[in-house]
C-alpha positions as CSV (number, residue, x, y, z in Angstrom):
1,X,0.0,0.0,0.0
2,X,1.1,3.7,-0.7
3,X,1.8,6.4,1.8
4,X,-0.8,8.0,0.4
5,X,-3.4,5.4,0.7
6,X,-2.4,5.5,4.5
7,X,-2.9,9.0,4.7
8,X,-6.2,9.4,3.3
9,X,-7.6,6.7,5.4
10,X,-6.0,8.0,8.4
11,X,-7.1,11.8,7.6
12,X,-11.0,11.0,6.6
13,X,-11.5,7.8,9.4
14,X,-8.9,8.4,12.2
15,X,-8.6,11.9,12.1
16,X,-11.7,13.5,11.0
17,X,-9.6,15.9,8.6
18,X,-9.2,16.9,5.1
19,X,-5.9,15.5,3.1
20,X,-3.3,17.2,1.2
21,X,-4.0,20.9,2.0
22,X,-2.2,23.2,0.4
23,X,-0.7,26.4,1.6
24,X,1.1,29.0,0.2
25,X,4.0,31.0,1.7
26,X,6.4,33.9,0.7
27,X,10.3,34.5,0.7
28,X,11.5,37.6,-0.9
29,X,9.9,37.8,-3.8
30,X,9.3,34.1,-4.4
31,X,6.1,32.3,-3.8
32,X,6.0,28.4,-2.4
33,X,4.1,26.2,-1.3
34,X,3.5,23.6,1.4
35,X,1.4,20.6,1.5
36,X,-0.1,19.1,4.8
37,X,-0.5,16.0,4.4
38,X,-3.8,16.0,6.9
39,X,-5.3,19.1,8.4
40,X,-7.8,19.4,11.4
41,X,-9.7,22.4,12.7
42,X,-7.2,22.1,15.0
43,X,-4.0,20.4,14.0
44,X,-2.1,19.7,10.9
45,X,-0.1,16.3,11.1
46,X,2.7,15.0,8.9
47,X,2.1,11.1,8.2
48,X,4.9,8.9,6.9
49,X,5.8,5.4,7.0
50,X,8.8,3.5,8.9
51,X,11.3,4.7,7.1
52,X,14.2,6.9,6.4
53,X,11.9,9.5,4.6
54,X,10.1,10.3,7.9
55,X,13.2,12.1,9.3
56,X,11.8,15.5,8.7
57,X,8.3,14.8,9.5
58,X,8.7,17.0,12.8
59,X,10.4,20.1,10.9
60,X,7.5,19.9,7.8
61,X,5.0,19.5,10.7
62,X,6.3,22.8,12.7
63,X,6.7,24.7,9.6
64,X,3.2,23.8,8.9
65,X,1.7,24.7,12.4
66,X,3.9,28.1,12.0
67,X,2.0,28.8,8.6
68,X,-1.3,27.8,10.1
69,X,-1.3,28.6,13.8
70,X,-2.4,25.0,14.4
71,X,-0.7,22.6,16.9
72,X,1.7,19.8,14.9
73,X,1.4,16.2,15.1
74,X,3.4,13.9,13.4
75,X,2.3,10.1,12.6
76,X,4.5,7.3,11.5
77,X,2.8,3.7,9.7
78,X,4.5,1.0,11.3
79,X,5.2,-2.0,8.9
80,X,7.0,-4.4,10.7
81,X,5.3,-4.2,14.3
82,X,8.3,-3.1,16.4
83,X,10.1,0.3,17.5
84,X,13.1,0.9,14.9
85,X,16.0,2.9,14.5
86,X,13.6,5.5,12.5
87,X,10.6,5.6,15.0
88,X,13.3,5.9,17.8
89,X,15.1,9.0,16.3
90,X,11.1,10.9,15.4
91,X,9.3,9.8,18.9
92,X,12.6,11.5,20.8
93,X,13.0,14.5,18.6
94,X,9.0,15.0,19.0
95,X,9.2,14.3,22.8
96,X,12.4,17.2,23.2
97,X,10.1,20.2,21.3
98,X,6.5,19.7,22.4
99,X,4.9,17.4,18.9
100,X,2.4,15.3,19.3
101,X,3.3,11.3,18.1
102,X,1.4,8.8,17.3
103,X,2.3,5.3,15.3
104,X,-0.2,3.4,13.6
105,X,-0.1,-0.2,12.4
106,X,0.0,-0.2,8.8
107,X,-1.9,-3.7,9.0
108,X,-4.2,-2.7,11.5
109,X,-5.4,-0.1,9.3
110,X,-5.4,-2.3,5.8
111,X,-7.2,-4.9,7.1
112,X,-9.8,-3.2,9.3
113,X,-10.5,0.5,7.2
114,X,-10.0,-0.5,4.0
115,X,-11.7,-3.9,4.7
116,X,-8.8,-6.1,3.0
């Protein structure tokens, strides 16, 4: 399954929040933009799998609360149903500045919200 299968289950059925929002931002002269890969009335929340990728989860999901004045949250997919090396190194760096964590199982959520 994709990350982004994962996300839009989590967003709509966990979360209760719209997926992929965008939101613009300036430097200079120069326009960008952001994507959030779930937003909440409340929070916007960076979902990734297990893996190396999810490193900067907790600095896209602060960036994001700084556009949106919403708290961050950052949730990892766990694929192989133990605490790695890469759920280690995002659960401490989210415990040191205040982000909320959460892990799913990425089985857990294949077999009971998309029915497989």
């Amino acid at each position: 399954m994709f990350e982004s299968h994962y996300i839009a289950m989590l967003c709509a059925l966990v979360l209760g929040g719209e997926p992929e929002v965008t939101h613009p931002y300036a430097v200079g002269y120069d326009l960008h933009r952001i994507r959030v890969d779930c937003e909440t009335p409340t929070q916007v929340v960076e979902v990734g799998r297990d893996t190396r990728s999810s490193l900067d989860s907790i600095q896209q999901a602060l960036f994001a609360a700084h556009l949106t004045g919403k708290s961050p949250m950052v949730v990892l997919i766990d694929t192989d149903g133990r605490e790695g090396a890469i759920e280690f190194r995002v659960r401490t760096a989210a415990e040191m500045v205040g982000v909320e964590y959460r892990v799913y199982s990425g089985d857990f959520l294949a077999k009971n919200l998309m029915g497989s």
